[in-house]
Phi, psi and omega in degrees: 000073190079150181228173181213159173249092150300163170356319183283326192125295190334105200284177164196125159293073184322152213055061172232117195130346221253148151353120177304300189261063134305102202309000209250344197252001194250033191249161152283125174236162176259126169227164186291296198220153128278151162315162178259011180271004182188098184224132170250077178271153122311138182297325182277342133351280191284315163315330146304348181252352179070068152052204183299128175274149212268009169284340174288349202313172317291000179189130168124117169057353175300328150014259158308304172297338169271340194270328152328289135005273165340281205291357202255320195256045152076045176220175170226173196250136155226117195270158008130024218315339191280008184270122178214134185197179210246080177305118168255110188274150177083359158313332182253015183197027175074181163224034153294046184358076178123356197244159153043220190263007139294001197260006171254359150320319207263312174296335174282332174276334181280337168291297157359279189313306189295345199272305190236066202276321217257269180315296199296321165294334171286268225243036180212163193246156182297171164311023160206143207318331155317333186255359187302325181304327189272313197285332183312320167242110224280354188296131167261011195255173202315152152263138178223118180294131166221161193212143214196147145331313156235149171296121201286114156239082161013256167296036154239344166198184198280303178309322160296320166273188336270269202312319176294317152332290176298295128012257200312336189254344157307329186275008181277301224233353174269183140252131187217131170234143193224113158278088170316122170286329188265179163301102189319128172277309170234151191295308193329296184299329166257014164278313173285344145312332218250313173295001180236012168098349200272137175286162158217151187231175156273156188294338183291352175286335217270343166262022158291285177333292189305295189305311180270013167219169156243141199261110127344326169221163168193121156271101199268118262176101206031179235264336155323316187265282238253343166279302198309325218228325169328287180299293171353295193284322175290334168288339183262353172194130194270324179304315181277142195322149219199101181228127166275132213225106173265358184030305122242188190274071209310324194293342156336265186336279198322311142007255151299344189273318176313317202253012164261310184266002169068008186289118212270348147306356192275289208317287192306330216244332161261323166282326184300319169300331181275342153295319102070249195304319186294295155027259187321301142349294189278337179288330192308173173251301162271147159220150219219089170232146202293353168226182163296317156307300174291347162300292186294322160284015173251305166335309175316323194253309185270165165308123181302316203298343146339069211317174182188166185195137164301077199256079160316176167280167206220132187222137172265150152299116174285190172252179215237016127091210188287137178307163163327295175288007157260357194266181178202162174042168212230137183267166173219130178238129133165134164342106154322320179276001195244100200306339166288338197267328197288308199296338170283323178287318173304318189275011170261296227269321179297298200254356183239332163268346156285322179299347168294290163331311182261002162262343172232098182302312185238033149306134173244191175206129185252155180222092188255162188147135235268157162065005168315153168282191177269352184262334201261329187277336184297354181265351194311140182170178198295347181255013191219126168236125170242140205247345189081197185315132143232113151345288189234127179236013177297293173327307207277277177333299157274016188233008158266181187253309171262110161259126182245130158258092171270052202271149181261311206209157203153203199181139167112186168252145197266069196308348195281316197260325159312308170322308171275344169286324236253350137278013189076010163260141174297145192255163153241131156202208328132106171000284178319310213285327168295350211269123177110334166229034158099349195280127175257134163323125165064358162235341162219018161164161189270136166226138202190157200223347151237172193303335170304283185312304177303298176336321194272311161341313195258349173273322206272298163330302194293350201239329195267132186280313186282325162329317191285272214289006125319315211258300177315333226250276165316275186348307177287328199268346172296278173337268214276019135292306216245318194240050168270154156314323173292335191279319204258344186249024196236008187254319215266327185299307182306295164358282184278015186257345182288335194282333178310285197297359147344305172149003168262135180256006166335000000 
């Protein structure tokens, strides 16, 4: 799974021995070399460098030395995990050190040497085994642990693009080991971690990770995941650093949800979170909340003096799909399972869309989104598709005229209304459903709190052209000020480099 040179010369193949699918051989990494029994060059590459050089002929380290090369001229090795085949080694020249056309191993590593003597002493680690795991990849920067409920699936909820994001922008400048507490459901989501460079582990592994690496950080991701695992991690090492990712504020949430549904289970289930979370809060060293609101309603209980930094939901700018007058029906997006989205869609279908319905007789509505319920597929019928799960949701974004968040009650930021402003589609939502980003009434989205006025929100948006392209027009250009990937990921950098000059130098 990828190769190294030490110091010395001595080549060695990482995993070799080890199980194919050990998460430690499936990621992508920068290595000193591939092997030549599975190698990828540009051709115009490799004609710069005049190909294998013939001082190794007829075998043995030209490889290595051409991948040397790779590296001189300001490029990287990277290895591959999804690349696989069956080597049989030593078949064509033995495994006898020093015997036939092994005996050009030896000699080839003393040319080797003289060659790059200079790189190896600078940039390669001494001879031993204890390092292999640092030599194996060659990125040098801090290491850092996160930790999550789940391996992040994008398309199925907001908090998954938020956290895959937050990956990706830790592996430009990390070492990232990224830890699931539950069991990957599907392989697919952690392989493309593994294509962006991020390691994974299982949960039963991290306190090997801990015992056998120094972390700089560990990152914890909502506040269930971040009680199991903080203390943990500050009893196996006191240096590290310790950040909570609160994705939203749940006794928040919980909070409001009590007080629209009167469910007398919440009252109890927000106060245990909000000790918690404050809990939590003072122990971190950084805390990570996705609005401003939430920030402060955590403040009431912790100490302002926490560091803390505003990690949103992260939306790229789209292409902005069809004018008004090709688009048609009104949209819905978001994880179903998630008790503000089943409950904003029921209180849309029950109290806010027949008043739609008698003023646009043929208006429809699609409700796509992971997990409907059984009250919500039960509205199904030729004007309302509840569609469940969809893979590619780009059509629908671009060829509806509306998206309605109709949330009564949450926390946090609503990645579901980044998404269509950051496509250009116009919102209708909710007090609740705008709060954190910023958005102003009648200029970068309709915001309203009962059902009448949302109804007319969504009659007056669906009919008025300028209206529509006002709301579009702002909406979007809101988005790439505020929620881009160059705005947010330049926010998670500062953050942990404040937490650096703190006093860790990992």
């Amino acid at each position: 799974a990828g190769a190294g040179v030490w110091r010395d010369g001595a080549a060695f193949h990482y995993g070799w021995g080890w199980r194919a699918d050990d998460r430690r051989c499936n990621f992508a990494r920068e290595v000193d070399y591939c092997s030549g029994a599975s190698l990828l060059i540009r051709q115009e590459l490799f004609a710069q460098l005049g190909g294998f050089d013939r001082r190794y002929a007829p075998a043995y380290y030209e490889d290595a030395d051409l991948c040397m090369g790779v590296r001189s001229l300001g490029r990287t090795v990277v290895f591959q995990p999804a690349s696989r085949l069956i080597h049989y080694e030593g078949v064509t020249a033995g495994r006898v050190t020093g015997t036939g056309l092994k005996r050009f191993q030896l000699t080839n590593r003393e040319k080797f040497v003289a060659k790059w003597h200079e790189v190896l002493t600078r940039e390669h680690e001494p001879n031993e085994p204890a390092l292999i795991e640092r030599a194996a990849n060659r990125k040098r920067g801090p290491h850092i642990i996160v930790f999550d409920e789940r391996v992040p699936t994008p398309d199925r909820d907001a908090g998954s693009a938020r956290m895959l994001f937050i990956l990706r922008t830790l592996a430009r400048s990390y070492r990232v080991v990224f830890v699931p507490m539950n069991r990957p459901e599907w392989p697919a989501y952690e392989q493309r971690l593994w294509q962006d460079g991020i390691e994974t582990a299982s949960v039963t592994e991290y306190p090997r990770l801990l015992r056998t690496r120094k972390f700089f950080a560990a990152i914890a991701s909502r506040p269930d995941v971040a009680a199991a695992i903080l203390p943990a991690v500050r009893r196996a090492d006191a240096q590290v650093k310790l950040v909570f990712d609160t994705v939203d504020t749940y006794f928040l949430r919980l909070t409001r949800e009590q007080a629209v549904t009167n469910d007398a289970q919440n009252a109890p289930a927000a106060a245990r979170y909000r000790k918690l979370e404050t809990k939590l809060a003072r122990m971190s060293d950084l805390v990570w909340y996705t609005s401003a609101e939430d920030r402060q309603a955590v403040a009431e209980f912790a100490p302002a003096a926490v560091r803390s930094a505003v990690i949103p939901t992260i939306h790229e700018l789209y292409e902005r799909g069809l004018p008004f007058a090709e688009r048609t029906q009104l949209l819905f997006i978001g994880n179903l399972a998630h008790r503000p989205n089943n409950d904003g869609v029921l209180y849309f279908l029950r109290e806010v869309y027949p008043l739609i319905k008698a003023a646009l007789p043929a208006i429809e509505l699609d409700i796509i989104g992971d997990n409907p319920s059984a009250e919500v597929s039960a509205y199904a019928g030729p004007d309302v598709r509840v569609l469940g799960y969809v893979p590619d949701v780009e059509p629908f974004w671009q060829t509806r005229r509306v998206f309605v968040a109709p949330l009564r009650y949450g926390a946090g930021v609503k990645g579901k209304i980044g998404e269509a402003l950051a496509h250009g589609l116009p919102v209708v939502t909710t007090t609740v459903g705008a709060e954190g980003m910023g958005l102003t009434h009648n200029e970068s989205a309709l915001i309203t709190d009962t059902p009448q006025t949302f109804a007319d929100a969504v009659v007056q948006l669906y009919t008025q052209p300028a209206l529509w392209q006002r709301l579009a027009d702002n909406g979007y250009a809101h988005i790439g000020r505020h929620f881009t990937p160059e705005v947010i990921r330049q926010v998670i950098i500062d953050s942990l480099t404040g937490l650096r000059l703190d006093g860790s130098g990992r």
